[in-house]
C-alpha positions in Angstrom: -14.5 8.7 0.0 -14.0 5.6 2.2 -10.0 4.8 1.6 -8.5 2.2 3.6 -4.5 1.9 4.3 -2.4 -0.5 5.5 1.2 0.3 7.2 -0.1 4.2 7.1 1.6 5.0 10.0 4.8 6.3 8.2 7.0 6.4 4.9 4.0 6.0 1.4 1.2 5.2 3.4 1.3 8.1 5.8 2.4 10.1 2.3 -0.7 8.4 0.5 -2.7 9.1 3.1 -1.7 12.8 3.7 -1.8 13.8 -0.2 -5.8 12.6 0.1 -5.9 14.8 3.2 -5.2 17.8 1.5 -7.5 18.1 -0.8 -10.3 19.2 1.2 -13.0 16.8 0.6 -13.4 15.3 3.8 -12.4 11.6 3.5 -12.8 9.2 6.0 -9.5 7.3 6.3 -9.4 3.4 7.9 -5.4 2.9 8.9 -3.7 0.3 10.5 0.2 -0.4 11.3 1.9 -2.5 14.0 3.2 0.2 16.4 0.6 1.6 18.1 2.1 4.5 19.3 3.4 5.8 16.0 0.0 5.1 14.4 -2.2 6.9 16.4 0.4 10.0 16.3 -0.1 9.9 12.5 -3.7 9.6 12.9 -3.4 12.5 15.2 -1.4 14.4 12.8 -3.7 13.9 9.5 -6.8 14.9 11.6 -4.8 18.0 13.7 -3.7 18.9 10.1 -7.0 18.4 7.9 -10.0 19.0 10.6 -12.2 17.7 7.6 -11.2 14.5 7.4 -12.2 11.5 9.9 -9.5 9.4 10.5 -9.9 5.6 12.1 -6.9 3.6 13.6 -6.5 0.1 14.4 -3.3 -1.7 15.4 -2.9 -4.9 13.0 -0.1 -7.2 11.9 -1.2 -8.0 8.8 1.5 -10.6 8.0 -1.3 -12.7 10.8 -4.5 -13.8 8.8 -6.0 -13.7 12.2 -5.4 -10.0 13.0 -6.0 -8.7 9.0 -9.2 -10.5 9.1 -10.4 -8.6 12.6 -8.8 -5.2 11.1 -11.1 -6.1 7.8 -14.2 -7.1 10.2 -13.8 -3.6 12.0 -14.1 -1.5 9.0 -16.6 -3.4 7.3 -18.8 -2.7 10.9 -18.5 1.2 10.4 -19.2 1.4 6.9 -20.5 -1.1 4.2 -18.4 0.9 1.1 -15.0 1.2 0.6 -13.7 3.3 -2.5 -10.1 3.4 -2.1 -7.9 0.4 -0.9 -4.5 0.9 -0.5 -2.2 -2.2 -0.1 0.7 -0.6 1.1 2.4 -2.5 4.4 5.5 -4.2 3.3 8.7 -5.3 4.9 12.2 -5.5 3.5 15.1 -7.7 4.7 18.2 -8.1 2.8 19.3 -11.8 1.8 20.1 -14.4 -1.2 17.7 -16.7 -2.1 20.4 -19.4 -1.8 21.8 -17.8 1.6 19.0 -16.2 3.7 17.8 -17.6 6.9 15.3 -20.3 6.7 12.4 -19.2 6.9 12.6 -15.5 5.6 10.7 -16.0 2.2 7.8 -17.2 4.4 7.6 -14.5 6.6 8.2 -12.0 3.4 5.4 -13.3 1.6 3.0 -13.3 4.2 3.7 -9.2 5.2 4.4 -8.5 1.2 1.9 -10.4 -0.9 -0.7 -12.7 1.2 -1.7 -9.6 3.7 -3.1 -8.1 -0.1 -4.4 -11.4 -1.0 -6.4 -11.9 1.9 -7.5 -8.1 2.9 -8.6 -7.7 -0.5 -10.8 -10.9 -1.0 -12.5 -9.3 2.4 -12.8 -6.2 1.8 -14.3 -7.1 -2.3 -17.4 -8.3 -1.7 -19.0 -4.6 -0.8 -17.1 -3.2 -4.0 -18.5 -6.0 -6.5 -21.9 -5.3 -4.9 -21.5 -1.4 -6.1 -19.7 -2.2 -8.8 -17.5 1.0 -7.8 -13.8 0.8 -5.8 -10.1 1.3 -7.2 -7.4 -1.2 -6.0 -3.9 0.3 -5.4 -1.1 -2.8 -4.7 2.3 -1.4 -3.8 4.8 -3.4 -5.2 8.5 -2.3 -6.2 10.7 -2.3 -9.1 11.8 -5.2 -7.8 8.8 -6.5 -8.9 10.4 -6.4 -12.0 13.9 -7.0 -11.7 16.3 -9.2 -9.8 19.1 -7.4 -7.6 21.7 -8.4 -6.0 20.9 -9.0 -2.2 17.4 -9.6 -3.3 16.7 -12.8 -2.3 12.8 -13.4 -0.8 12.0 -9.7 -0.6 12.3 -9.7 -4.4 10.4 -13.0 -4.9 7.2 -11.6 -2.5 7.2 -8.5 -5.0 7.2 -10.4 -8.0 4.2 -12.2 -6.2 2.0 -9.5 -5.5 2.8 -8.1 -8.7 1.3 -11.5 -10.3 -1.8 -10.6 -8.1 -2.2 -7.3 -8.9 -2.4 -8.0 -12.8 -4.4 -10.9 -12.4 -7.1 -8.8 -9.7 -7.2 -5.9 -12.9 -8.5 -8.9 -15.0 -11.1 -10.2 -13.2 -12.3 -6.8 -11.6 -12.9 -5.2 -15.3 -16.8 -7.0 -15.0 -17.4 -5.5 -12.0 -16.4 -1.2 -12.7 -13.5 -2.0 -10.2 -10.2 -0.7 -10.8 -6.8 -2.0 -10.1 -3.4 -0.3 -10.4 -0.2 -2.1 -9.9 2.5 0.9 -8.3 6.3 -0.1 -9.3 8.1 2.6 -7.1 12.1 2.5 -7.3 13.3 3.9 -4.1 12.0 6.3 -2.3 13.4 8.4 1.4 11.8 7.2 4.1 12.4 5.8 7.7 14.0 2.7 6.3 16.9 4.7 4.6 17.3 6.7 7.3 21.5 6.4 8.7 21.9 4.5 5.1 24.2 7.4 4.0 22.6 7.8 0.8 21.8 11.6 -0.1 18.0 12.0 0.2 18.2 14.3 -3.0 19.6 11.1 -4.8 16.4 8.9 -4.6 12.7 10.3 -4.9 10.4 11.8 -2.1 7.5 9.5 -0.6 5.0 12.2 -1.6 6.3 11.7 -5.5 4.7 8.0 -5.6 1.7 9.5 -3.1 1.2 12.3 -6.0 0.9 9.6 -8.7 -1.4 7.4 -6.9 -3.7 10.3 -6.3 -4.1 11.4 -9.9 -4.8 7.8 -11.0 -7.6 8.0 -8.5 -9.1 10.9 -10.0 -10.1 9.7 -13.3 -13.1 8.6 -15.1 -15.3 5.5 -14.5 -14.3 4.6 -17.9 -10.3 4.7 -17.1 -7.9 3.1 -15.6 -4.5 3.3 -14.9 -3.1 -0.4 -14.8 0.5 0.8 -13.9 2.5 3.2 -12.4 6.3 3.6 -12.5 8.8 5.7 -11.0 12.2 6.1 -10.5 14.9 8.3 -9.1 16.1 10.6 -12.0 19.7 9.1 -12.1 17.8 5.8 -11.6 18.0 2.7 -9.5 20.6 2.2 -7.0 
């Protein structure tokens, strides 16, 4: 399969990526993140790991339209079908919506829920035309509920959670399927020196697992939500 992921270079998208890896069926993988370095070292690392698999990297911010739409250009010159899209680069700052710096819920929605908006109308076209392709959108929990210290990050969720749900409905004509991912937290880099025990909140390859399996089924099902959640739940 063709799978395509944004902000793979670490935490669930290098997870997401790796768990399709593994299961010997020699993907070809289209990833993108902002460092370049780290990037190409998980690009490395996947293809080093899983010789089967072809892996593509391409530096891209995709909070710039300008920069997602040349990342969506290169693909779409190397091959004209894409089966998996994964929706995964998102940014977290902490704030209030009442306190936060001006301009924060700007910049939040355009890494969080416009970057999916606008990769996916470009990348759409060649999945309507096959009338094959699965959708994965990465939200959060806080998609789904307010937090203290919230603020804009929890607002861009809630919007690319309205997106996602809305995408499932008017991808059902077309044999395209869309599933809306609500992970609660998960380790990686960005809870790093937080203090919290790792064996509190899940593992990145728990969600990576989960959107795997949805992949794997039937034309004829879809799996319109997943949710997940530490054990002893939220924090």
């Amino acid at each position: 399969m063709n799978i395509v992921i944004t902000g793979a270079s670490k935490g669930l998208g290098k997870a997401i990526a790796e768990v399709f890896a593994q299961d010997g069926k020699g993907h070809t993988f289209f990833i993108c993140a902002r460092n370049t370095g780290e990037l190409e070292m998980t690009g490395k690392v996947i293809q080093d790991c899983f010789p089967g698999v072809t892996v593509y990297c391409k530096t891209c911010d995709v909070g710039d339209k300008g920069s997602l739409t040349a990342f969506a250009e290169w693909i779409l010159a190397k091959t004209g079908k894409i089966d998996i899209l994964v929706n995964n680069a998102g940014i977290y700052l902490p704030g209030s919506a009442y306190g936060e710096d001006d301009g924060m819920l700007e910049k939040l929605m355009e890494v969080n829920a416009y970057s999916a908006y606008h990769l996916t109308r470009l990348i759409l076209p060649g999945m309507i035309q096959v009338k094959s392709g699965h959708i994965f959108n990465i939200c959060s929990i806080a998609s789904l509920t307010a937090y203290p210290n919230g603020g804009a990050y929890s607002i861009s969720k809630f919007a690319l959670y309205g997106f996602s749900k809305n995408l499932r409905e008017e991808m059902k004509p077309h044999g395209i399927k869309v599933t809306h991912v609500l992970p609660g937290a998960a380790y990686t880099d960005s809870w790093a020196g937080s203090g919290v025990d790792p064996n509190r909140i899940m593992e990145a390859s728990d969600i990576a697992k989960m959107v795997y399996a949805a992949a794997q089924l039937s034309p004829q099902a879809c799996v319109e939500e997943i949710i997940l959640r530490p054990q002893l739940g939220d924090l």
